[in-house]
N, C-alpha and C positions, 0 to 999 in steps of 0.2 A: 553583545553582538550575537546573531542568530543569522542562522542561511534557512532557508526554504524551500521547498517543492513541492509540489501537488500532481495529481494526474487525476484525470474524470473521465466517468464514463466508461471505466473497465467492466468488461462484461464478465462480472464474477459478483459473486453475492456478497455485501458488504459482512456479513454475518461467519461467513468462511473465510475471511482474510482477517476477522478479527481474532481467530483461534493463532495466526501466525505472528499478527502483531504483539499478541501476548507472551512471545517469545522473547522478544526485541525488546522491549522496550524499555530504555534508562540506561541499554548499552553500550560499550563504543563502539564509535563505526566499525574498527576491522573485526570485533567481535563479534558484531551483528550480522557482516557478511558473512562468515565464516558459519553462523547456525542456518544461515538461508541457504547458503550452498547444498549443504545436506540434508533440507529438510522437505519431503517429497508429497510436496503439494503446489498446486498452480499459482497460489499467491504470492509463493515463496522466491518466482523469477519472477515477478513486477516490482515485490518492495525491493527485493536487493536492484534493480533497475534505476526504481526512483531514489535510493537510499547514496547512487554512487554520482545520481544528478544531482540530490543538494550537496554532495560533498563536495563535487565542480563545482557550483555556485558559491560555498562557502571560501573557496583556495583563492578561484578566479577574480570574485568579484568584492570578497571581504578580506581577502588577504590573512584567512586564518591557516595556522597550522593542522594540516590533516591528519597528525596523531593526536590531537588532543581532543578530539572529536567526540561531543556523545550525541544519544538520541532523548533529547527533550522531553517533546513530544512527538505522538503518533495515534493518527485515527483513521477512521474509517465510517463516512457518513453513507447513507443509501442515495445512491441514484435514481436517477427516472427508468423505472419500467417498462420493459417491452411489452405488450399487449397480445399473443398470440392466439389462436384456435383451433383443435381439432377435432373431428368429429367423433362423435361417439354412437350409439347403437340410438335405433330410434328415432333419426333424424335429430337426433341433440349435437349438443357442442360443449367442448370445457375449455374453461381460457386457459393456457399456460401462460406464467410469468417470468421473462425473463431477467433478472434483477440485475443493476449494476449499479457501479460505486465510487463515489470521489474518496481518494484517499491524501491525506497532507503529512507530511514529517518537519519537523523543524529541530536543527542540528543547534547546538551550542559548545564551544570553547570552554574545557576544564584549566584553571588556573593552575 
């Protein structure tokens, strides 16, 4: 039995939210919240976010107990790209990219 969540489309680089998942990962959940709490980067309040949504999902709708809780799996794939432009000298332009990112966790029940 596994619970699930995802979020997409967060406007953060999938690349910098993977330095945070690297923290997390294979934890238990109150472990896992407890290193996001104190750890002082932006991705660090979206996964503790999505991390406390699959754990409602796991209680509510699989009827698991929320201590026994780990984290499975966890990623973080790149989103679709904003396409921006500013100008630069000379009548040029450089594009900036603004990158975002689907991230999934899926919780499982230790025996």
């Amino acid at each position: 039995m596994e619970a699930r969540a995802h979020v997409r489309h967060v406007r953060i680089s999938s690349r910098k939210v993977k330095l945070v998942i690297d923290l997390i990962r294979g934890k238990k959940v109150n472990e896992a919240l407890a290193i996001l709490r104190y750890t002082p980067k932006k991705a660090a309040v979206i996964l503790e976010k999505l991390i406390k949504s699959a754990a409602a999902n796991a209680e509510n709708n699989y009827d698991m107990n929320p201590d026994n809780l780990y984290i499975a799996e966890i990623y973080a794939n790149q989103g679709p790209t904003l396409k921006r432009f500013r100008p630069r000298a000379m009548g040029r332009a450089n594009m900036i990219r603004k990158r975002t990112s689907h991230i999934s966790v899926t919780l499982k029940e230790k025996e």
